[in-house]
The first five atom37 places (N, CA, C, CB, O) and aatype in JSON, in Angstrom:
{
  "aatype": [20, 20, 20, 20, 20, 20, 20, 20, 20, 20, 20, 20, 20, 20, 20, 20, 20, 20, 20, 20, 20, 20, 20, 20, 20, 20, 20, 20, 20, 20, 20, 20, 20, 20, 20, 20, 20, 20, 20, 20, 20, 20, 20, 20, 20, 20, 20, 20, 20, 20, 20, 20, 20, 20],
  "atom_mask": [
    [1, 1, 1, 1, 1],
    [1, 1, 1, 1, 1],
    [1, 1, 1, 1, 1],
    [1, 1, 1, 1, 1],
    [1, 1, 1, 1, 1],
    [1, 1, 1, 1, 1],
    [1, 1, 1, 1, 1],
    [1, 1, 1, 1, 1],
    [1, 1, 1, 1, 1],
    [1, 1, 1, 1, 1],
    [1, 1, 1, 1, 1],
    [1, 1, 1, 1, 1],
    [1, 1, 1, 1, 1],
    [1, 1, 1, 1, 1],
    [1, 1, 1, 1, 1],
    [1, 1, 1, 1, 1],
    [1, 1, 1, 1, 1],
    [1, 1, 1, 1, 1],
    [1, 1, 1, 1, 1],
    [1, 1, 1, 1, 1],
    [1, 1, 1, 1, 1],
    [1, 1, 1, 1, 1],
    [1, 1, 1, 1, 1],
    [1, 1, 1, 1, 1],
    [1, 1, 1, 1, 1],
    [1, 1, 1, 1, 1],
    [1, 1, 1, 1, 1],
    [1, 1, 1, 1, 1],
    [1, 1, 1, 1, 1],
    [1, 1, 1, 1, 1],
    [1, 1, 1, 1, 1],
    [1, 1, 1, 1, 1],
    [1, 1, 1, 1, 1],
    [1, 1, 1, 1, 1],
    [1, 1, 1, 1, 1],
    [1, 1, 1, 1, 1],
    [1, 1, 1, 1, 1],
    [1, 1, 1, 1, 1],
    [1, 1, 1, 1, 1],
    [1, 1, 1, 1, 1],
    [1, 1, 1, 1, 1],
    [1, 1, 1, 1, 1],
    [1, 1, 1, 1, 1],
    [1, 1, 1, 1, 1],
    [1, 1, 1, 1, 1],
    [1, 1, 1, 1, 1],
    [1, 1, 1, 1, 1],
    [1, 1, 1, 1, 1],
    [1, 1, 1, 1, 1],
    [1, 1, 1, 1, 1],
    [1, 1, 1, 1, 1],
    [1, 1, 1, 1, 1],
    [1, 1, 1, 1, 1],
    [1, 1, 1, 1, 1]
  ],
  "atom_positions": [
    [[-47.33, -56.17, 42.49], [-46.81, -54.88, 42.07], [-47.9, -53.83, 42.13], [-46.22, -54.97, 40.66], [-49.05, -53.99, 41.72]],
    [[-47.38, -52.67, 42.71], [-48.21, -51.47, 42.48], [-48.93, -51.03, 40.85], [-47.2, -50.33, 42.93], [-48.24, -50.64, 39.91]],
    [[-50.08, -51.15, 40.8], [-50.28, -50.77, 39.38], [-49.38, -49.69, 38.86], [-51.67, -50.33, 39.17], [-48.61, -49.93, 37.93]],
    [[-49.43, -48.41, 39.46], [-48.55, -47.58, 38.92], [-47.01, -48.02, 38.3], [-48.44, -46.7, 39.91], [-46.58, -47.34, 37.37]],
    [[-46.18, -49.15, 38.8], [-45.03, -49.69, 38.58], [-45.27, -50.57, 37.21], [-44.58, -50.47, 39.86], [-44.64, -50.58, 36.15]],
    [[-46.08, -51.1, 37.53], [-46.85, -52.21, 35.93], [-47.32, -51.57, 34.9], [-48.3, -53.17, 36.17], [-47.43, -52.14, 33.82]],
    [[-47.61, -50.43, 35.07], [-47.83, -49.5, 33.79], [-46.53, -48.75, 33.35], [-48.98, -48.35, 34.09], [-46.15, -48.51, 32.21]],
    [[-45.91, -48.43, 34.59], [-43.94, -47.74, 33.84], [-43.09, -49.14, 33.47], [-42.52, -46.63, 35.56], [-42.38, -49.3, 32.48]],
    [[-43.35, -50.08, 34.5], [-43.1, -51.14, 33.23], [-43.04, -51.75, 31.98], [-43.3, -51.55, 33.24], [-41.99, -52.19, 31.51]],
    [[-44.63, -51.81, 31.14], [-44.83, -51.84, 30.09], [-44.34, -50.66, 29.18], [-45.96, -52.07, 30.11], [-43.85, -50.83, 28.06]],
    [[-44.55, -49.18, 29.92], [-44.17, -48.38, 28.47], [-42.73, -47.66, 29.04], [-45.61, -46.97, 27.84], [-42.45, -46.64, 29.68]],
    [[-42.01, -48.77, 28.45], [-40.3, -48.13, 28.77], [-40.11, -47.49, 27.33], [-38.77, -49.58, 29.17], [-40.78, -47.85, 26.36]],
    [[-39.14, -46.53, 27.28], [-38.31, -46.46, 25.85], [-37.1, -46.29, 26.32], [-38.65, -45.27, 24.74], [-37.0, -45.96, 27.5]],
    [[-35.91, -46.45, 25.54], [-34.84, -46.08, 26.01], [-34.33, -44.49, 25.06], [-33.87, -47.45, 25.92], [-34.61, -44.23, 23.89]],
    [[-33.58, -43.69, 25.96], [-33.45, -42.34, 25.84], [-32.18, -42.51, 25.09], [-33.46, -41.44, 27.19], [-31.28, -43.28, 25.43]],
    [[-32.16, -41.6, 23.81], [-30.91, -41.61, 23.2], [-30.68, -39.95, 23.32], [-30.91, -42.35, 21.57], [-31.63, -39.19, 23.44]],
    [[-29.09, -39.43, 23.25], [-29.08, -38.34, 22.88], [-28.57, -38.07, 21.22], [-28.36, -37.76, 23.88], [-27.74, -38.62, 20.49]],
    [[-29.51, -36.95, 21.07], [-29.11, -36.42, 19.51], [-28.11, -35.69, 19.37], [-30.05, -35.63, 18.85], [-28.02, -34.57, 19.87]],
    [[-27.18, -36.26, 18.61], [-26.17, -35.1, 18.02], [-26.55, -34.15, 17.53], [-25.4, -35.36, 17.12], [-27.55, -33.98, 16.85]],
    [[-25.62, -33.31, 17.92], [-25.98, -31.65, 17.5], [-26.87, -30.91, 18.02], [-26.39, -31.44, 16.29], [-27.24, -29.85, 17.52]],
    [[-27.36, -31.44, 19.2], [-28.18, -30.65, 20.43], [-27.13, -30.14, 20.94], [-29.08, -31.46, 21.57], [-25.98, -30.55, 21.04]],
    [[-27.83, -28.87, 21.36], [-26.77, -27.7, 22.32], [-27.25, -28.72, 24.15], [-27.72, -25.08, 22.17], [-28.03, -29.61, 24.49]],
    [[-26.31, -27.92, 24.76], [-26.32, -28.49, 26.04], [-27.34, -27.49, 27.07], [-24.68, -28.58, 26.56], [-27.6, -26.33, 26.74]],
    [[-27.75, -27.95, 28.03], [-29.12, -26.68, 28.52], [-28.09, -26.11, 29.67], [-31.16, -27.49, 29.4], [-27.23, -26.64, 30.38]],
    [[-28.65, -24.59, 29.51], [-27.92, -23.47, 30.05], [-29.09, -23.04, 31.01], [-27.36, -22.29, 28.9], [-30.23, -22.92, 30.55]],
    [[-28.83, -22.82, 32.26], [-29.71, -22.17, 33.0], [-29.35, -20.73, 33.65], [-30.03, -23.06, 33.93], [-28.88, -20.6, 34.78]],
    [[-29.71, -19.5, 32.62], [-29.3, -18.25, 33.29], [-29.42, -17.53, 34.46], [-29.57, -17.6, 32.78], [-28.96, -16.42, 34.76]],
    [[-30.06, -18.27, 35.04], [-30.72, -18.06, 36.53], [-29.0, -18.36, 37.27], [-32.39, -19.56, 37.08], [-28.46, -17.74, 38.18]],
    [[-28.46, -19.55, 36.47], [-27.21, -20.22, 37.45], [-26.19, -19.31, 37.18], [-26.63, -21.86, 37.08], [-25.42, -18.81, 38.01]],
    [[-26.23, -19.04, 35.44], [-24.84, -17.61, 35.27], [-24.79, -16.83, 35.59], [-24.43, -16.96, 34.41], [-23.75, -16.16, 35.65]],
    [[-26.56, -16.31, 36.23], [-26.12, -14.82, 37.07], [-25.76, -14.56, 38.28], [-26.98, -13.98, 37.14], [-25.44, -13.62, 39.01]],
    [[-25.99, -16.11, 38.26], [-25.85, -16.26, 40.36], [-24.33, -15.94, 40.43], [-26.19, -18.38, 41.35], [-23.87, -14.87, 40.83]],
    [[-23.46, -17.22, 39.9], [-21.92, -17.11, 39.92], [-21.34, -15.78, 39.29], [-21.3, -18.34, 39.13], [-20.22, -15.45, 39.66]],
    [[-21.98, -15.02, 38.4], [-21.72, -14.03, 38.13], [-21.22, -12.82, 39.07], [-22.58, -13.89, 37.59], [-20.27, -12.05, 38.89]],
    [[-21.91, -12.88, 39.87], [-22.2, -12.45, 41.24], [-21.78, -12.79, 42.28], [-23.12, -12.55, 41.5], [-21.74, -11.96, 43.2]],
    [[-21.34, -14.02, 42.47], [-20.99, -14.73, 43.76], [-19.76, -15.0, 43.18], [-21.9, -16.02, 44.35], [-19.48, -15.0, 41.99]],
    [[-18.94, -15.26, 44.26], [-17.61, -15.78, 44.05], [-17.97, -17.22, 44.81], [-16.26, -14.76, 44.75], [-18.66, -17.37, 45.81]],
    [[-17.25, -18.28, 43.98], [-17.8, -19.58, 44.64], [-16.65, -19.95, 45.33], [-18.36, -20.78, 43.64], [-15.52, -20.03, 44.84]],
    [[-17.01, -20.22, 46.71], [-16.38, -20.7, 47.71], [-16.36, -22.26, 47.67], [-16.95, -20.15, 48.86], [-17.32, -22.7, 47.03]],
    [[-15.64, -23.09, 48.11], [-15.61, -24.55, 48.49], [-14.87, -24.78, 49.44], [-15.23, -25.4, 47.56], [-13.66, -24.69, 49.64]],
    [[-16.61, -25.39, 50.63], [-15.65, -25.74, 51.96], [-16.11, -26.94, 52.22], [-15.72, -24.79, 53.34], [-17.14, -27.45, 51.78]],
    [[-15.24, -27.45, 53.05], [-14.87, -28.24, 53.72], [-15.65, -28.74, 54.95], [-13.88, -27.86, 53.91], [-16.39, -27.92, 55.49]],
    [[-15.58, -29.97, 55.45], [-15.79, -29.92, 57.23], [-15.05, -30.16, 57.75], [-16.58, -30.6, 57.94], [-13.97, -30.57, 57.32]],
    [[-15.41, -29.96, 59.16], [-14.22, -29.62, 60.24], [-13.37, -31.02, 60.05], [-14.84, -29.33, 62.08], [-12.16, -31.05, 59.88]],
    [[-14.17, -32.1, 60.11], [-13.2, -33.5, 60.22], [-12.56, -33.52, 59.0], [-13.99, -35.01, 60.44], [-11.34, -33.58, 59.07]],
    [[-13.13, -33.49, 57.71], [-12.33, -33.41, 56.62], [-10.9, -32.42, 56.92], [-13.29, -32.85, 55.44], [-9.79, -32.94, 56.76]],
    [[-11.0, -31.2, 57.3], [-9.62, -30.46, 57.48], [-8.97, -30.97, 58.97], [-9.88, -28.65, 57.47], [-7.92, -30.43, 59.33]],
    [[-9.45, -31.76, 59.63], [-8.7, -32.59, 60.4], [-7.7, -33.69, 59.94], [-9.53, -33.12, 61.09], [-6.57, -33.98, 60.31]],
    [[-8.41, -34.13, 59.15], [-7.63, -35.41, 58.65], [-6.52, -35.08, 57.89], [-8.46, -36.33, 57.81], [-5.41, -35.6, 58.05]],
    [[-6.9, -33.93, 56.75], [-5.37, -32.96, 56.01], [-4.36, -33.0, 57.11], [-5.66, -30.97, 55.59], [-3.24, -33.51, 56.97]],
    [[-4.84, -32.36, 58.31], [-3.43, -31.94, 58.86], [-3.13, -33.15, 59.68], [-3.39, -30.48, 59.79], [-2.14, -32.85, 60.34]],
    [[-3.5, -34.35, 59.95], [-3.34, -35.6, 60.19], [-2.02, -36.12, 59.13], [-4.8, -36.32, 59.97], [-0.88, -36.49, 59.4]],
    [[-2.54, -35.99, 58.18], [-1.91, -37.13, 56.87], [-0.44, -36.04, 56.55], [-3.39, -37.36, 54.92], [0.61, -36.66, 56.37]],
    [[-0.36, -34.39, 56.47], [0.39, -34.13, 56.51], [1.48, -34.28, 57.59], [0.06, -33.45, 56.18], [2.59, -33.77, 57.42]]
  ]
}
């Protein structure tokens, strides 16, 4: 083993979450969509296959 791997080996902890933590907000992201209208596309084969199956 890589030493580096044998040392994250030995010091594991396991991650709990705390109740009653707020959730992380990144305003950088609310101003983007703020701004942008969010589009969702597709690829060409994906909208091939729609009009396939229809």
């Amino acid at each position: 083993m890589y030493p580096l791997t044998r040392f994250l080996a030995k010091h594991t902890q396991a991650a709990v979450k705390v109740e009653g933590t707020t959730d992380i907000v990144d305003p950088a992201v609310e101003e983007y969509e703020a701004g942008h209208s969010v589009e969702v596309r597709t690829s060409e084969r994906e909208d091939s296959l729609k009009r396939d199956i229809v």
